[in-house]
Structure formats: C-alpha cells, structure tokens
C-alpha positions as CSV (number, residue, x, y, z in Angstrom):
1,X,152.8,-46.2,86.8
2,X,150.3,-45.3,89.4
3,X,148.3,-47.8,91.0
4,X,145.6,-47.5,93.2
5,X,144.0,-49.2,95.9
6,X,140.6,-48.0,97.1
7,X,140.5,-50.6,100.1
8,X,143.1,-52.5,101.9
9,X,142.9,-55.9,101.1
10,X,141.5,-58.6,103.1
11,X,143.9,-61.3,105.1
12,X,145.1,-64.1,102.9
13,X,144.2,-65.8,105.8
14,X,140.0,-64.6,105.2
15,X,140.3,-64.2,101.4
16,X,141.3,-67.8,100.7
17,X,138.0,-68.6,103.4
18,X,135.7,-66.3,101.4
19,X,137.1,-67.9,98.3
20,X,134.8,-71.3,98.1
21,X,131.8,-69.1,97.2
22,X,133.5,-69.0,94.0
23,X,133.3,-73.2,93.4
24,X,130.2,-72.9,90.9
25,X,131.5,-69.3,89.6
26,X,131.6,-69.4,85.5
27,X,131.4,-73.0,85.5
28,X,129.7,-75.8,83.7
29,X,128.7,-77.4,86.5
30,X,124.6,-76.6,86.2
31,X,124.1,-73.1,87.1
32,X,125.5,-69.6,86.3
33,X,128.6,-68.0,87.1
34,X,129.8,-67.3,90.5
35,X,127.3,-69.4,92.6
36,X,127.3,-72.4,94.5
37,X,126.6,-75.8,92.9
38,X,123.0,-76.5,94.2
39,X,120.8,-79.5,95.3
40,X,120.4,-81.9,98.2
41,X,117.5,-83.4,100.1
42,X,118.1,-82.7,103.6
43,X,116.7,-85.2,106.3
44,X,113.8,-84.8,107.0
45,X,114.6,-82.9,110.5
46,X,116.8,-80.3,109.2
47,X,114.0,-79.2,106.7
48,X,113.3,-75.3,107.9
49,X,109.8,-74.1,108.7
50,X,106.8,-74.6,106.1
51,X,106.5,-70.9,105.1
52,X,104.7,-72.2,102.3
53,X,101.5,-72.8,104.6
54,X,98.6,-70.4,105.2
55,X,99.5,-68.1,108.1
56,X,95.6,-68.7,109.8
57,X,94.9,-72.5,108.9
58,X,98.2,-74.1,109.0
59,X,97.2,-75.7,105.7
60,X,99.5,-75.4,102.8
61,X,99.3,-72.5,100.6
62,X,99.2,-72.0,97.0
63,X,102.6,-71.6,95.8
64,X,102.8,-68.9,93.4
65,X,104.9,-69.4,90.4
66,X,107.7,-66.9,90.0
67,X,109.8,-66.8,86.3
68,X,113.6,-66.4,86.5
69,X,115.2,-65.2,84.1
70,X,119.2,-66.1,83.6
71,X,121.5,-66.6,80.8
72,X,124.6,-69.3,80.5
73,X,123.1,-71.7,82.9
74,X,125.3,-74.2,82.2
75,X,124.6,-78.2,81.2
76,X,121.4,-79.4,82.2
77,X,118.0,-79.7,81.6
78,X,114.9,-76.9,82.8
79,X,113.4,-78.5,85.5
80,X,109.7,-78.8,86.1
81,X,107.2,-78.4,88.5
82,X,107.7,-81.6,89.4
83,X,111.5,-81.7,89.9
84,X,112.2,-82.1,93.8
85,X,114.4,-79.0,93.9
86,X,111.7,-76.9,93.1
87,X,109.5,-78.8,95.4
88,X,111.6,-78.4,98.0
89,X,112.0,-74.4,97.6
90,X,108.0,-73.7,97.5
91,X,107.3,-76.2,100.9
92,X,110.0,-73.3,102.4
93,X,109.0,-70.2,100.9
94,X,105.8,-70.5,98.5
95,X,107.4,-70.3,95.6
96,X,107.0,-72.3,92.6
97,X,110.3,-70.8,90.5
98,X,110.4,-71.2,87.0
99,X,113.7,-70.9,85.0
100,X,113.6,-69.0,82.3
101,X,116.4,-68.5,79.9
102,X,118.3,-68.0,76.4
103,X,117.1,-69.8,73.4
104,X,119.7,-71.8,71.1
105,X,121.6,-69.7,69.3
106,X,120.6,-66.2,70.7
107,X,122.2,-63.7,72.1
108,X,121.5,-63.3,75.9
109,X,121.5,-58.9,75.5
110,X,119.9,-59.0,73.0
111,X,117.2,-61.8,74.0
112,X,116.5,-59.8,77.0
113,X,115.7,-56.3,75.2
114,X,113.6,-58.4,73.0
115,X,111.6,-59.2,76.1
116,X,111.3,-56.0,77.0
117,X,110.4,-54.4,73.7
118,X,107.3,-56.9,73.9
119,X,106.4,-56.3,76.9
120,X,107.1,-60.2,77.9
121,X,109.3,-60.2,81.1
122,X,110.2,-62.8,83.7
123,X,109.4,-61.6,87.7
124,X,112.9,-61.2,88.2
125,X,116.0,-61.6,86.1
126,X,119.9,-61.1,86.2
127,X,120.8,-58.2,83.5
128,X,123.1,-58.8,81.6
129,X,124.8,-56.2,78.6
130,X,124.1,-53.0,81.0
131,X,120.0,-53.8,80.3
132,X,119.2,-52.7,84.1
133,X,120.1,-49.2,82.9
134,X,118.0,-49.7,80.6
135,X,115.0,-50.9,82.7
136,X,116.0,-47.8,85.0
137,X,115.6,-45.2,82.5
138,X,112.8,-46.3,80.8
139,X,110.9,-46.7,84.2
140,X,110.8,-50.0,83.7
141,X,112.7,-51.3,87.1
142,X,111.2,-51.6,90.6
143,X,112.6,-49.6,93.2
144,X,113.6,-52.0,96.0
145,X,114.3,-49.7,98.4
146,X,111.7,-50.4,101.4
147,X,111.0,-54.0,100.0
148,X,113.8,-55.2,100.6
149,X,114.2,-54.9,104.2
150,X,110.0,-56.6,104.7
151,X,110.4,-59.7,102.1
152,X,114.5,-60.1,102.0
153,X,115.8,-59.2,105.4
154,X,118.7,-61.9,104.9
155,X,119.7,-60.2,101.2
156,X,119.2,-56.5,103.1
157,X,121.1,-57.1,105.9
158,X,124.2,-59.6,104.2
159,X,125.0,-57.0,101.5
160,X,127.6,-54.2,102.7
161,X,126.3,-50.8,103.1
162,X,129.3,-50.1,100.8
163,X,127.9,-51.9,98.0
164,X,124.2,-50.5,98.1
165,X,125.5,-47.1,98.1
166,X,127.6,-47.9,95.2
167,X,124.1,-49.3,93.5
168,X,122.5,-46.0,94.9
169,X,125.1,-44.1,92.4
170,X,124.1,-46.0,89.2
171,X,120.4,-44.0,89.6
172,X,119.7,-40.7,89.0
173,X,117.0,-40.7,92.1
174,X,119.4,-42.6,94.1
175,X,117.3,-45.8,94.8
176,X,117.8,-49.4,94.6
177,X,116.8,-50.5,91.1
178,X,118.9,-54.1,92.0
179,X,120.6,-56.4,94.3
180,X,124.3,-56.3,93.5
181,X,127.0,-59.3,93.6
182,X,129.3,-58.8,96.5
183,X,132.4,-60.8,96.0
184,X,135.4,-59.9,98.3
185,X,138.2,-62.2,97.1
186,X,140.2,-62.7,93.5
187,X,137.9,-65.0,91.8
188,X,140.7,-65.4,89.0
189,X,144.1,-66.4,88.8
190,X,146.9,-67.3,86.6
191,X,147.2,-71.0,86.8
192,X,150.1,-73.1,85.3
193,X,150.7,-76.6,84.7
194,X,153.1,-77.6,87.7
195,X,154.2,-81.0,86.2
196,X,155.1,-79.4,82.9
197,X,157.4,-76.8,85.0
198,X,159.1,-79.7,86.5
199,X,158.9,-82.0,83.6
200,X,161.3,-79.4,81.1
201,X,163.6,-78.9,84.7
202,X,162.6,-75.3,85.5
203,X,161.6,-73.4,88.4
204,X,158.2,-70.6,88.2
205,X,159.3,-67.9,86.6
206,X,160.0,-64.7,88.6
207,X,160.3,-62.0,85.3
208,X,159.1,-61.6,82.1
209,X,162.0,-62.8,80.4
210,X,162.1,-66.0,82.7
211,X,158.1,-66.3,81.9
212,X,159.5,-66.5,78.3
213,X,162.1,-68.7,79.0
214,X,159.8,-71.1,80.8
215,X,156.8,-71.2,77.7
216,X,159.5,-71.7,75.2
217,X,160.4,-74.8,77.1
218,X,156.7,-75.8,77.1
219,X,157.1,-75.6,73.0
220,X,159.9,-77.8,72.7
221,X,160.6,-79.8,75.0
222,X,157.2,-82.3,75.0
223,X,156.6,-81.5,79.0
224,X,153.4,-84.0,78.5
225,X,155.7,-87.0,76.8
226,X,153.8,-88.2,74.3
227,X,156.6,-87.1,71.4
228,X,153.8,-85.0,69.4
229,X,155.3,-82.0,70.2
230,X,151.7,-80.4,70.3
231,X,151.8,-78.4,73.2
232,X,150.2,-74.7,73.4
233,X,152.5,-72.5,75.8
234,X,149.5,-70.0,76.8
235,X,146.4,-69.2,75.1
236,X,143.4,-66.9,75.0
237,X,139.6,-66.8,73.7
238,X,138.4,-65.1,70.8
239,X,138.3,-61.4,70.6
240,X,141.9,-62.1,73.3
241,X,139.7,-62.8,76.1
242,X,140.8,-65.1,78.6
243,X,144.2,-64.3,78.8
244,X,144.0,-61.6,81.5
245,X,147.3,-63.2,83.0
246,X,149.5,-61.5,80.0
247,X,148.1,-58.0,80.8
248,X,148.4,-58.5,84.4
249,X,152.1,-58.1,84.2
250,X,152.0,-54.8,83.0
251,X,149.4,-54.0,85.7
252,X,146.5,-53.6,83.2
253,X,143.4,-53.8,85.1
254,X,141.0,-56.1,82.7
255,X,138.0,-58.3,83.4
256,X,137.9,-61.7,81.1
257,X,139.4,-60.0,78.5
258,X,137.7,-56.3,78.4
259,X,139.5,-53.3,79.8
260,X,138.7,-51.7,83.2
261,X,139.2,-48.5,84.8
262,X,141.7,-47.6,87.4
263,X,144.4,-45.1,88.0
264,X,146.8,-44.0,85.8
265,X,149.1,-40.8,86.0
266,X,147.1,-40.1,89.3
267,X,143.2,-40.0,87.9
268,X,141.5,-43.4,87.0
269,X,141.1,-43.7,83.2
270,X,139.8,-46.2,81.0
271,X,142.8,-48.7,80.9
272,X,142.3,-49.8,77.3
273,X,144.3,-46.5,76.2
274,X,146.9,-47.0,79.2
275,X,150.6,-46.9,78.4
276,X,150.8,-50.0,80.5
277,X,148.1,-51.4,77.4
278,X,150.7,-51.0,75.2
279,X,153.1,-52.2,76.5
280,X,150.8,-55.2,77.0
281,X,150.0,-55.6,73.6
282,X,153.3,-55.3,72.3
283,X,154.9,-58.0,75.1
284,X,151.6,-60.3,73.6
285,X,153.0,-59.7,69.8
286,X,155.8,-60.8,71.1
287,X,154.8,-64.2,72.4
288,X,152.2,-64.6,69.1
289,X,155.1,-64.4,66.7
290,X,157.1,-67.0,68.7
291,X,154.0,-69.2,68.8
292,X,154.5,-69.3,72.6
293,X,150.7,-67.8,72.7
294,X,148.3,-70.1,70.5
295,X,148.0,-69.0,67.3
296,X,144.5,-69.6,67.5
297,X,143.8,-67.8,70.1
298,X,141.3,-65.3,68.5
299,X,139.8,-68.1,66.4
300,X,138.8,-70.1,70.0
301,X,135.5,-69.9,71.1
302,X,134.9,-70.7,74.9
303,X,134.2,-74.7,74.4
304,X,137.1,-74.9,72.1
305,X,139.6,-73.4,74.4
306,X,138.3,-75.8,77.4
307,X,138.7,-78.8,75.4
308,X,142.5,-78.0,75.1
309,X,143.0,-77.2,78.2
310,X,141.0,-80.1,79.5
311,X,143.0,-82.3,76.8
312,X,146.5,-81.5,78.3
313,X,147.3,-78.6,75.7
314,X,148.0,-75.8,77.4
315,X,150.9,-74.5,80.0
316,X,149.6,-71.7,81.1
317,X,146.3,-69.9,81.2
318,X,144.0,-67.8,83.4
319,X,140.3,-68.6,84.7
320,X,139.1,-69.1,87.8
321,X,140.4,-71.7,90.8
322,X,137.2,-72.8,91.4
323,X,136.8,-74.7,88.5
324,X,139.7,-77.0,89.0
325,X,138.2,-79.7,90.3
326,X,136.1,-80.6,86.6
327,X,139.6,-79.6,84.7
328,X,142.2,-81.5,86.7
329,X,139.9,-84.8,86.6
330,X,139.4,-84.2,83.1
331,X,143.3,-83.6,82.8
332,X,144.2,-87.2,84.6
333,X,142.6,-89.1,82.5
334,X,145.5,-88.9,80.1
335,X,147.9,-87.4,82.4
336,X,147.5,-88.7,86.1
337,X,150.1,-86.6,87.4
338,X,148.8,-83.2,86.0
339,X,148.7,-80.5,88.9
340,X,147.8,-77.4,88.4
341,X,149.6,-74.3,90.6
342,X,148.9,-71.0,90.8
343,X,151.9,-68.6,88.6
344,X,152.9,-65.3,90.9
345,X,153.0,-62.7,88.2
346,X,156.3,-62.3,86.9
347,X,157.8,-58.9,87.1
348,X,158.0,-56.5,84.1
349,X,160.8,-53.9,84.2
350,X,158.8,-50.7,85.1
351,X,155.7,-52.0,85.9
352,X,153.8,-52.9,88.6
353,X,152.0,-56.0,87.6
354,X,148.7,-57.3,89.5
355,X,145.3,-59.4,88.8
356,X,142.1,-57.4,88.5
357,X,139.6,-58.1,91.5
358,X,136.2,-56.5,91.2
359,X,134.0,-57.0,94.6
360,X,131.1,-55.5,94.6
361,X,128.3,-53.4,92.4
362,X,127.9,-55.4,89.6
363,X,124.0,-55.9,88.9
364,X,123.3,-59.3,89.9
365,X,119.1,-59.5,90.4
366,X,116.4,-57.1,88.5
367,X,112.5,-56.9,89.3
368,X,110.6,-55.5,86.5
369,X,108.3,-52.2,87.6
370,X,105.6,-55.0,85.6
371,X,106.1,-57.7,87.9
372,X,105.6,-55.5,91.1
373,X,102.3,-57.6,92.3
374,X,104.7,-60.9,92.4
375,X,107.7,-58.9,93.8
376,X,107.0,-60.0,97.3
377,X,107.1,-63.7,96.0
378,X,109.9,-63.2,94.0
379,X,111.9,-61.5,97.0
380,X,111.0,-64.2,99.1
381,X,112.6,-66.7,96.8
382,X,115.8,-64.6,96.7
383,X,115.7,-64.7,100.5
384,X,115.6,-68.3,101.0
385,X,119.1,-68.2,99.3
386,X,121.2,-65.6,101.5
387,X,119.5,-67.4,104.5
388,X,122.3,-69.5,105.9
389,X,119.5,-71.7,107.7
390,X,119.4,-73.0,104.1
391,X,123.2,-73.3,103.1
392,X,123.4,-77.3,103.2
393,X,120.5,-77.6,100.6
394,X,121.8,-75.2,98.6
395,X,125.4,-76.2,98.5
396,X,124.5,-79.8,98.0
397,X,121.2,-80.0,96.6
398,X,119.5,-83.0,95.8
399,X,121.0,-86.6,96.6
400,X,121.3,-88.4,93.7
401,X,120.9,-85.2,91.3
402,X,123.4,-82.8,92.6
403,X,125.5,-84.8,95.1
404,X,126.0,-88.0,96.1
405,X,127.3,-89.3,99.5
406,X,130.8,-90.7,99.9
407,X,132.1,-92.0,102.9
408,X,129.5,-90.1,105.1
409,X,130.4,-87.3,103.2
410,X,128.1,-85.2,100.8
411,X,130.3,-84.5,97.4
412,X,128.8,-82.6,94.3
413,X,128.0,-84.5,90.8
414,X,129.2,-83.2,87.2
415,X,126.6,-81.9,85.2
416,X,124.9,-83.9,82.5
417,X,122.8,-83.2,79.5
418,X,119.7,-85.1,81.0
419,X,119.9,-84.0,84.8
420,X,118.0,-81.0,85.4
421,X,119.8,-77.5,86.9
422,X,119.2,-76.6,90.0
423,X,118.2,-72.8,90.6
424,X,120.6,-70.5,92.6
425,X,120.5,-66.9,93.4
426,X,123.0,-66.0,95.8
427,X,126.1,-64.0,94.5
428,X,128.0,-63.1,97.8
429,X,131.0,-64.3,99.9
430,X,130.6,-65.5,103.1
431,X,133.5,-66.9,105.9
432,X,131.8,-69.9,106.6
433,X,132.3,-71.3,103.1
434,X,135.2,-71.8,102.9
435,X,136.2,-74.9,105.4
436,X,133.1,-77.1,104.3
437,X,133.4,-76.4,100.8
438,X,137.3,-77.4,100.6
439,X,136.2,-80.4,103.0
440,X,133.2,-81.7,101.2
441,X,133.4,-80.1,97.9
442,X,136.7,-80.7,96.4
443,X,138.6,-84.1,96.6
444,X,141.2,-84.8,99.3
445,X,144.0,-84.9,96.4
446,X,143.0,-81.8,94.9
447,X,142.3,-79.7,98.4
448,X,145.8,-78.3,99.1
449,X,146.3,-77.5,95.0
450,X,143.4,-74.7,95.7
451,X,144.2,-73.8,98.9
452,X,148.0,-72.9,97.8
453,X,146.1,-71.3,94.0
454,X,143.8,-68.8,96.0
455,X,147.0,-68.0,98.7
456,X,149.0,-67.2,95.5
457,X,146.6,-64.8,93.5
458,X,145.1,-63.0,96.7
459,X,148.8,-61.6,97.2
460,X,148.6,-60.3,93.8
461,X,145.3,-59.1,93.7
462,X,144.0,-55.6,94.5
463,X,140.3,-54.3,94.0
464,X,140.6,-51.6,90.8
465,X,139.0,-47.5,91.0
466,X,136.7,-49.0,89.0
467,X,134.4,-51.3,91.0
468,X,130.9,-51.0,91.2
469,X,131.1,-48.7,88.0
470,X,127.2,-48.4,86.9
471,X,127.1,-48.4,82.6
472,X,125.2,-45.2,82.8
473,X,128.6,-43.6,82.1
474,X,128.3,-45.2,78.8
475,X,124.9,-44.1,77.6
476,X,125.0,-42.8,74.0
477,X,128.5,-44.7,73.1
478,X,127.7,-48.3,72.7
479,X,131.0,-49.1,71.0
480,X,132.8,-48.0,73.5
481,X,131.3,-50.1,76.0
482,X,131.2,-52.9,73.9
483,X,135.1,-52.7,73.9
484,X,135.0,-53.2,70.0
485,X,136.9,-50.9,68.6
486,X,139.7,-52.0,71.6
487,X,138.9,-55.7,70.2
488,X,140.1,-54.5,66.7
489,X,143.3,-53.0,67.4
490,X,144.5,-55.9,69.9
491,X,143.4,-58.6,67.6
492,X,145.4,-57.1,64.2
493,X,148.1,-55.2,66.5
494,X,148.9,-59.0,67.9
495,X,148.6,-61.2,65.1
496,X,151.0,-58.6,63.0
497,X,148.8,-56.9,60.7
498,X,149.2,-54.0,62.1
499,X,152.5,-52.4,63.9
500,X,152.5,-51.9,67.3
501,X,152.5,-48.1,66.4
502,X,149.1,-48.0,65.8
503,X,148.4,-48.3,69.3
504,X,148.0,-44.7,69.1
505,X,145.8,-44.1,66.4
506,X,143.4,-46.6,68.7
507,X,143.9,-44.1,71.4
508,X,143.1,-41.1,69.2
509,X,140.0,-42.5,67.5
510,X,138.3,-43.8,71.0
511,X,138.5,-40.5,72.6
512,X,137.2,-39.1,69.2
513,X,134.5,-42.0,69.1
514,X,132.8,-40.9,72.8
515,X,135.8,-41.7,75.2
516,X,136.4,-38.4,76.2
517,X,133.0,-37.8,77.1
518,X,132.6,-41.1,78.9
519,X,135.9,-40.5,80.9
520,X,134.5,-37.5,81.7
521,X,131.4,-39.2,83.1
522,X,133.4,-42.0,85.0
523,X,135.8,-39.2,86.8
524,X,132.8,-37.5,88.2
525,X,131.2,-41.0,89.3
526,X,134.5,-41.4,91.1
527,X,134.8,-38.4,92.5
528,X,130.9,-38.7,93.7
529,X,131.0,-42.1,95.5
530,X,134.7,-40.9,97.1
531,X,133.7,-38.1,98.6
C-alpha cells in the first residue's frame, strides 16, 4: 500500500494554531463553510481608514453595490442595505455587498449554470460543481492576473506561490481565472463520544477489531443511561457521505464522502477503484449487517444526521472540530457530561490508515469576464477580508448580532432564523488565529476538548497527490466526477444487495465509462505541476 506525501507536514505545534480558521468551516453558524463567524462593531477608534471617501474632497463616496454570490449560507436572514455589517464594510472600502444566493429548493450547480445561461451573474461568486471551468472555457471568467496585485494586495500577497501555481495549472493559458482556498491543517477528524467509552468500561480502540469491539459496546450496553437502548454506534449521510473515518482506516483518501486521488502501487490513481476501497467497503458491510453503522445511513440527509448526533445518538462519527462548540452544547442539554475526543485511527492489518487533508487549490472566489467594470470594487471588498487590520470585525462582527460580550470578553452568538448573516470571504489559515479564537471563541470548558481533537487528527493527517486537482480532468465524463456510479456500488455493496464481489465489475465499468481517459488526464496534471 503506497502512500504518498507531497509535503512534509506542518508541526502539531503550528497546525493545531492554524486550525481556528476552521471555527465557522461547514457550519450553521451564519455563513459558509470554512470561514470565520463574522460581525462586531469595533469602538469607534479601532475603525480603519474611510476608504469609502473621495480621494480629492475627503467627502464620502458613493458606495458601489457589488452582488455575491454563495450557496449553503447557513441560518439567517439576507441582510439589507441597512444592516450595520454592510454599513460598516462600504465606510472601509466603498462597497455596498449584496448577498446573493440559492433559492429554496434548488440546486446550488445547477442554479449557478442557470445564471450563466441567462446571462444574469453576480460581480463575483464562489463556484461550486466545477462551474469555474466552465466560466474558463467559455471565456466567461476574468483573468486576475495583474488585478490582483493593484485592488487585492493582502489576498495576492497572503496566498502561497504554491497554491497560484497550482490555479495557474487548472487553465490552458496559464492565468488566474480565481482565488483559491488555502487551508494548511486537517479540517476533519474522527470524533468519538468520550463518556460513552468510559461509560461501557473501555479504553480507545487501537485496531480494527478493538474499534469493533468498542461500537458493539455502544449497541448494548446503553452508554447514555436512559434504558432505551437507542444508541447508533457510527453513522454516515446519504449516498455514505460523512463517514470518511471508516475509509480512513484502510488509508482511502476521500473528501466528505467522495473519492480522492493519491498514490497507489506507486502512481496516484483515482482512489474509488483502490484495493484499499475494497477493502473499505467490505470492513463497512461488515459493520452494516451488525447494525454497528446506522442502518439509515444512506436514508440521512445532512439535518437528519445532526439531529442525532446533536440528540445524544451517535458514538462515533467524523466532521469537523470546529463545529463542536454548537454540538456539545446542544449534547448537554440531555447529557451534561457528554465530551467529545478525537479517535486515533485504529490500525487495519496491511494497511496504512490516515485522514484526507486537502490544503490548497480548491476554487474559492470567481469574477465573471461580465462583471469586469465592477471587478476593482469587487476586489476591494475581497481585500478588506485577508487584511488582518480588519480581523477583530470580522471574527466577531456585530455586538448584539454576531457576538455578545462576556466578562470583557467578545464571544460569538448561534445563528437564528431572524438575525441576518454576516458576509465573509476569507478562506485561508493564518497563525495568529489560533490563540484568540480558542480564548475568545470557544468556552473555557470546551477549550482543552479541541485543543487535544486537532493534536489527535493532525498526527494522522497527510495532504493527498491530489490537491489542488483542477476538474478540467473531468471534462466530457460528468458521471465520473459526480462519483455516481461509485455512489451505486457502495450503497448496494453495503447494505447487502450486492456481494462484495462486485467491487470489480464497479472497477471495470468506470474505466469503461471515461476513467481511463480521466486518469490519464490527472497523471499528466501530476506529472506537470511536479516537475
């Protein structure tokens, strides 16, 4: 079993301070995955300098409005012109931003090709669904190269060289079509209910078999006391997403539930048709038929799963650290003692297990070639958000809305349906996070749980081959970058439709179906940006 690692790993030390950038990441805390919780009125002194006034008269300029588009934005409400965190972002840059983003009941990909087949795009948007490829292609994308360093000198020069020349390889031309996420630390983990482990008189599980040992104890033995008996071992989402923990084992490299690419037998392959896959799937069987994985698993959609988690269900699961602080307080409610640890992954005879950490090259901000009059605006709003003259505001936000002060000290508010969300655009790890964050973002009880959570899955993470891998690899084979036909096997393979044997008719049909040709494609990539 080959495993590769493309760069050394950071200091635990470092990662677990780069980690806090992660608090808002995937959350439902008011804005989108993997940013920070924003809000906050600064006093009055600390506000920055009005670069919202006219550069001759001093007086203040018309702000111009700028639409942003993103998808999964959490709980909240779309704030208005009025709404004092808007306010406060055009006094500092002259920009008005207006949040644009999914309507009920549509899908986000979809949605956003709409908008572009109508000619009806936002000034600058965060693809999702490989749609920057196909701004890109269609000549539909601004380049960014020289505007970036004259309206977004703070984005420019925080982003690693690394990661813009992996962005430079997702273009045929070799430009900048987008600003990429930079995220150097493990954003998930496997996490596992401490207080069950100790309540059924066990230790954390060092093996498989152990691991096994450990969830058939969380079956039986009522860890949370209440005599129902009800308690879920592990689960996973719909389509098996969300339980990345069970493939880590088997050192699978997979992203919430979707197959990456990394070495295998010495050249990085798709790891969807790995012989560590299988042996994944059929170790999941496994745990299905014992009903030590939820048998709903691939009935739970993403609000369902949270609820049982949230409601004490569930031993053992995988998502990311940074969302603790919402589950555990949720958690106490009916289980004041619930702590939540991170689970070293157990060792699998053969295999050399570890959790999947992609850090940089992921599209994170697109400016439509239509929009390139408003680009400087909409670069200037970007700005204000990798300036770190600007953290406080945008960690805490606004007083009353986003945080509230405790003790002298600025903590964040849940969401709620009728508070509005606060914009934020910044998708990259910084050191300085990580000790104000921990001090003034997560409660004194809970500090040392995360601390010892992010300690635990940085030793078992390793970035994959695979990072920064641009979806131009997959043009002409949608299915097999929407993972489906992986999705049907795993799903009827698990739940014992199918035998595990048919593992191999997967593999056959999805190099038949395109995968040769797109392995093909992502060898050369690799071999390109390795050079």
């Amino acid at each position: 079993m080959s495993l590769h690692i493309r760069k050394p790993l950071m200091s635990v030390a470092l990662i677990i301070m780069l980690a806090f950038t992660a608090i808002a990441g995937c959350s439902t805390n008011g804005t989108a995955g993997g940013e920070s919780p924003e809000g906050g009125t600064p006093a009055e002194s600390d506000v920055g300098p009005e670069t919202g006034k006219d550069a001759e008269t001093g007086e203040p300029a018309a702000t111009v409005p700028i639409k942003v588009f993103k998808s999964h934005m959490g709980v909240g409400t779309i704030p208005g012109s009025d709404d004092p965190h808007v306010q406060y972002v055009a006094k500092n840059t002259g920009v008005e931003y207006q949040l644009v983003t999914t309507p009920p009941g549509s899908e986000p990909a979809e949605y956003i090709n709409l908008m572009i087949a109508s000619d009806d795009l936002p000034d600058i948007l965060r693809p999702i669904g490989g749609v920057e490829q196909t701004l890109i292609q269609q000549g539909g994308a601004l380049a960014l190269d020289e505007l970036l360093p004259k309206y977004a000198p703070h984005v420019w020069e925080s982003i690693p060289q690394e990661a813009w020349d992996i962005v430079r390889s997702a273009s045929e031309d070799g430009k900048i079509y987008y600003v990429p996420k930079v995220f150097l630390v493990p954003e998930r983990a496997p996490l596992i209910r401490q207080d069950w482990v100790e309540a059924v008189g066990m230790e954390m599980p060092k093996t498989v078999e152990e691991y096994k040992e450990l969830l058939r104890a969380f079956r039986d033995k009522d860890p949370n006391g209440n005599g129902k008996k009800d308690e879920l071992p592990t689960t996973g989402r719909e389509f098996g997403r969300w339980m990345d923990h069970l493939f880590a084992i088997y050192g699978v490299a997979m992203w919430e539930g979707y197959p990456e690419w990394d070495i295998y037998e010495g050249e990085i392959q798709y790891a969807g048709v790995s012989e560590n896959m299988r042996a994944a799937i059929a170790f999941i069987r496994d745990l299905y038929a014992e009903k030590l994985l939820d048998n709903e698993t691939f009935l739970n959609k993403g609000d369902v799963w949270t609820a049982k988690i949230n409601n004490n269900l569930v031993g053992s699961w995988y998502h990311l650290p940074a969302n603790l602080r919402d589950r555990v307080t949720a958690m106490r409610q009916s289980a004041p003692n619930a702590y939540v640890a991170g689970m070293p992954l157990p060792k699998a005879e053969g295999f050399d297990g570890f959790v999947t950490q992609k850090s940089m090259g992921e599209p994170e901000w697109v400016i439509p070639k239509a929009s390139e009059d408003k680009a400087e605006h909409a670069l200037k709003l970007l700005d204000f958000f990798y300036n770190e003259e600007n953290d406080d505001f945008i960690r805490f936000g606004i007083e009353g809305v986003q945080h509230e002060v405790v003790d002298g000290k600025k903590m964040i508010l849940p969401p709620a349906d009728n508070k509005p969300i606060a914009l934020g655009m910044r998708n990259l790890t910084t050191e300085e996070d990580m000790e104000v964050r921990i001090d003034q973002t997560i409660p004194e009880d809970m500090q040392q749980m995360v601390r010892d959570i992010f300690k635990i899955s940085t030793a078992d993470a390793r970035r994959i081959a695979g990072d920064g891998l641009p979806s131009t690899v997959y043009e002409g084979f949608p299915d097999i970058q929407s993972h489906k036909l992986f999705q049907e096997y795993l799903t009827k393979i698990v739940i014992g439709e199918w035998p595990i044997e048919k593992f191999d008719e997967f593999v056959e049909r999805w190099n038949k179906a395109g995968g040769e040709t797109v392995t093909k494609r992502v060898q050369e990539w690799y071999a390109k940006t390795n050079q």
